[in-house]
N, C-alpha and C positions, 0 to 999 in steps of 0.2 A: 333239463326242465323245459316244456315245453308252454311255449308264452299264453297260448290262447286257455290253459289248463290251469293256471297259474293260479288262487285264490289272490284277492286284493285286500290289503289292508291300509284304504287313505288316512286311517286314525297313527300311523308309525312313520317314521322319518328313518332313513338310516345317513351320518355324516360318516365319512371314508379321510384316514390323513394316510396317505400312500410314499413314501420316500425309500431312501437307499439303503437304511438300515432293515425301516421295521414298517409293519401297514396295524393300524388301527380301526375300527371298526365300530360306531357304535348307532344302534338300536333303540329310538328314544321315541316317547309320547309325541306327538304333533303338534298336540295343544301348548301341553307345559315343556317341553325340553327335558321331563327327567329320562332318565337314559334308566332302559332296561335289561340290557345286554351288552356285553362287549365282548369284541373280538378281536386276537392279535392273530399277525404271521410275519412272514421274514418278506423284504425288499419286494417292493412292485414297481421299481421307476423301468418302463420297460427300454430307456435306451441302457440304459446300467446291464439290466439282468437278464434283457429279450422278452419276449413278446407272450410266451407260452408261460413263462416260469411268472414272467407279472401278473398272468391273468389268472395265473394256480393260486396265486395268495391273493389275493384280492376276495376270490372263493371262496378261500379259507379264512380268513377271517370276518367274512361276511355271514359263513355257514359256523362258526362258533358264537357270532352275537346271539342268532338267533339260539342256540341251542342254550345259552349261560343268559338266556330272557325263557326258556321252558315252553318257549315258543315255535309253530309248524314254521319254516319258512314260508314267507308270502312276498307277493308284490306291493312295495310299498308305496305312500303316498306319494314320497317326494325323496330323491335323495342327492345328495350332495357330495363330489367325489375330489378333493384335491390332492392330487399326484405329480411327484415330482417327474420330467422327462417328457410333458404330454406339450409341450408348447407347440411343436409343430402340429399343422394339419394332419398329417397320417398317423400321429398319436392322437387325438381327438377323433378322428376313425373308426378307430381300433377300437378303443373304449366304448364309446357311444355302439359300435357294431356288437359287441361282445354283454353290454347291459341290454338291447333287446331282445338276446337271443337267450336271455336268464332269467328273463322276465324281471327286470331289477324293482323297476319304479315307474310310477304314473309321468312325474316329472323328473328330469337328471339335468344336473350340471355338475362340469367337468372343467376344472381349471387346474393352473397348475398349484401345489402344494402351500407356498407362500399366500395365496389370497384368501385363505383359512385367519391368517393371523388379525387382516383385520376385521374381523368380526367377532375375534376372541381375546383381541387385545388391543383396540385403541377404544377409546370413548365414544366415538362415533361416528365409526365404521369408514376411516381414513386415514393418510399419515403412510408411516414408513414403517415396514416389518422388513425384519433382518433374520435371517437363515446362518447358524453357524455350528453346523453338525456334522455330520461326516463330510460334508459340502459347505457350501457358501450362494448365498445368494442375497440382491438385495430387491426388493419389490415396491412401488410407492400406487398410491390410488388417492389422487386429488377428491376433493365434495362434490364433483360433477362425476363422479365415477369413472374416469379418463385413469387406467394406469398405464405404469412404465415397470423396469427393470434395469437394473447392471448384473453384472457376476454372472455366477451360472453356467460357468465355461466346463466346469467338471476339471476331474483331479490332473489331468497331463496339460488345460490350457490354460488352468486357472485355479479355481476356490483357494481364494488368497483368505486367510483369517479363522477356513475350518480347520477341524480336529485332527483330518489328515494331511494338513499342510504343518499345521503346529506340532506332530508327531512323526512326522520326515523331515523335518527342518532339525527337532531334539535328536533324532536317530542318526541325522549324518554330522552334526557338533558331536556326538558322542566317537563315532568313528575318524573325526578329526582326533580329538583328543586321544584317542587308542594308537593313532599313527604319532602324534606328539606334534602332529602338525599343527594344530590349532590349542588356543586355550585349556585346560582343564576344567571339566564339570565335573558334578554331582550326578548329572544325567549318564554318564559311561555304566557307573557301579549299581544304578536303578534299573537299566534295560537289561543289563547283566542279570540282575536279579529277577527281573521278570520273565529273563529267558531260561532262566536257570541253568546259568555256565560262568565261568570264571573267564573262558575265552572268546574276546569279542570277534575272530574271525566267524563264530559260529550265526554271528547277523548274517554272513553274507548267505548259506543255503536256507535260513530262516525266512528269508524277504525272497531273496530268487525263484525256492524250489513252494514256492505258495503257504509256509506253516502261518508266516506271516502277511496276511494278504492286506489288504487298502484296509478293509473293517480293524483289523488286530492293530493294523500302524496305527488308526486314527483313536484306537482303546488307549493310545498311550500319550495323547493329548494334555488328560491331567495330571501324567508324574510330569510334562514340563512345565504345567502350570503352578504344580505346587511348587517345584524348585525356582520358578521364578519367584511367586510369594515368600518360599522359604531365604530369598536372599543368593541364589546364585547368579552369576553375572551373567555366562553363555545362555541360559538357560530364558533370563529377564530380556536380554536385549533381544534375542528370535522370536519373542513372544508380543514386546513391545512390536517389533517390526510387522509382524503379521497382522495383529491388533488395528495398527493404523493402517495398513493397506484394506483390509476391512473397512474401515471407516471410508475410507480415500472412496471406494467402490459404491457405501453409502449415499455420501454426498456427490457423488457424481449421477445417482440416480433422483435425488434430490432434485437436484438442479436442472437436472432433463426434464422432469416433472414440470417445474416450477413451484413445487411447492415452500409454504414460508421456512425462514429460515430460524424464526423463533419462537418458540412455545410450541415443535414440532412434536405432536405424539409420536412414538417408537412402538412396537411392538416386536418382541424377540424368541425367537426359537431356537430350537437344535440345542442337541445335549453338553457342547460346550459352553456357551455362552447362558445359558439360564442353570447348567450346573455349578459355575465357578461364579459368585459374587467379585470376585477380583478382576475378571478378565472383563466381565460386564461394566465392571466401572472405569477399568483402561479404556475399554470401547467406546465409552458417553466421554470420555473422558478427550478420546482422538477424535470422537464427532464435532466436540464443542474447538478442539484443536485447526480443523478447518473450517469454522465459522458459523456451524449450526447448532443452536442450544434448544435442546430438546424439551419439552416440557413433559407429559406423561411419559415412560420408559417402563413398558410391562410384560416381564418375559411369560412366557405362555408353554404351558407346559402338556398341554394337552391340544394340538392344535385341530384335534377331530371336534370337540367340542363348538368353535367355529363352525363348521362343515355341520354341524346339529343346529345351530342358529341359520344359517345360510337357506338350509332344507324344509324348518318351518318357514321361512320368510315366502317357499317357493309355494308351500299347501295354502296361505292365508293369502296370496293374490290372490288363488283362481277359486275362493271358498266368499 
């Protein structure tokens, strides 16, 4: 698509939520925020997936808003892109170099994925969003607009509390307990089950030889959550542990912040922590356990919508 050739449309916004799983896309009035298109595709965070394959779905679910709004693709007013993996400077490059040469939008902004949340989930538009999805991350932005971070180390130096910690922490108690080296769970006879074998050496070419990759491990987040709700012991206490080291990540960004310690709006993402009520309340539950009692607490389930507030806010400065 060549930029100078491009048709403009300042009346459209597009917000972009780009992460490790999944990239959303969506296609909305200017004025009002209703959204006329949306678009999915798989992972854009390009330190995760690289560079070409982030910028293939980003496409693609940019080029399905439009088409599921019955609409030509155009350039839009304003758009708003937050993507997991872009914090450094040569992710911000990349993107920013790649949106003019696609003619994306009149204006762009490009942060990373977390700063979506507060605009879609605290009262206004400050406080602490928490990532607990296939990753971890925790993000804070003071009233003066000054933010900070913890977490965010990704799956081999860190993401203590995500789906894929909490799903390879169940997987190797379950391979204890197959060895008789550790406790007995309920969790051995459920991955069994979802591997569809009777014999647990069969984890080992499942996880090695890729059937099981980081995405599949972190799918199996909520049988250990349920088994903790349901009353297992192994199962409660890894969950517990993970839960608060989560939080521990929280308030250490908290506090780097400076922000208060009471009546802190939260806002919360990723498919663990806003799909399980339980783990969500362990959570507030190990926030308020290191000294910070939250006031608003609003999981957000849709963090592109954010990225649609964020992109009108960029067309009504300069209008």
């Amino acid at each position: 698509m060549t930029p100078s050739r491009t048709p403009t449309r300042p009346d459209l916004v597009l917000g972009i939520d780009g992460g490790a799983t999944h990239t959303v896309a969506l296609l909305a009035d200017a004025a009002t925020g209703a959204v006329a298109g949306r678009g999915t595709a798989g992972p854009s965070n390009i330190q995760a997936v690289g560079v070409e394959a982030a910028l293939r779905e980003l496409d693609g679910a940019i080029a399905e808003a439009f088409a599921t709004a019955g609409a030509p693709r155009v350039k839009v007013g304003a758009a708003c892109l937050g993507l997991a993996g872009v914090d450094l400077n040569e992710g911000l490059d990349i993107i920013h170099g790649w949106a003019a040469e696609v003619s994306l939008a009149e204006k762009l902004s490009v942060a990373n994925d977390a700063t979506l949340l507060f605009a879609a989930g605290t009262p206004d538009g400050w406080g602490l969003a928490v990532i607990a999805g296939t990753g971890s991350i925790a993000f804070t932005l003071d009233r003066a607009g000054k933010d900070g971070r913890a977490g965010g180390w990704g799956y081999l130096l860190g993401d203590e509390g995500s789906a894929f910690m909490v799903g390879l922490s169940g997987l190797r108690a379950a391979c204890r307990a197959a060895d008789r080296a550790g406790p007995a769970t309920q969790l051995l006879g459920a991955f069994l089950a979802r591997l569809g074998t009777t014999d647990p050496r069969d984890f080992i070419p499942a996880v090695y030889r890729g059937a099981w990759d980081r995405t599949v491990i972190a799918g199996l987040a909520p049988v250990v959550v349920e088994a903790a709700e349901a009353g297992d012991t192994v199962a409660h206490k890894l969950v517990v542990h993970q839960v608060t080291e989560l939080a521990r990540t929280a308030v250490t960004a908290v506090d780097a912040g400076n922000l208060p310690r009471l009546g802190l709006p939260i806002a919360v993402a990723g498919g663990l922590i806003v799909g399980s009520e339980f783990y969500r309340r362990l959570f507030v539950e190990a926030v308020r356990g290191f000294g910070v009692h939250p006031g608003v607490v609003q999981p957000v389930e849709d963090p592109a919508i954010g990225a649609v507030v964020l992109a009108q806010k960029m067309v009504r400065a300069t209008s």
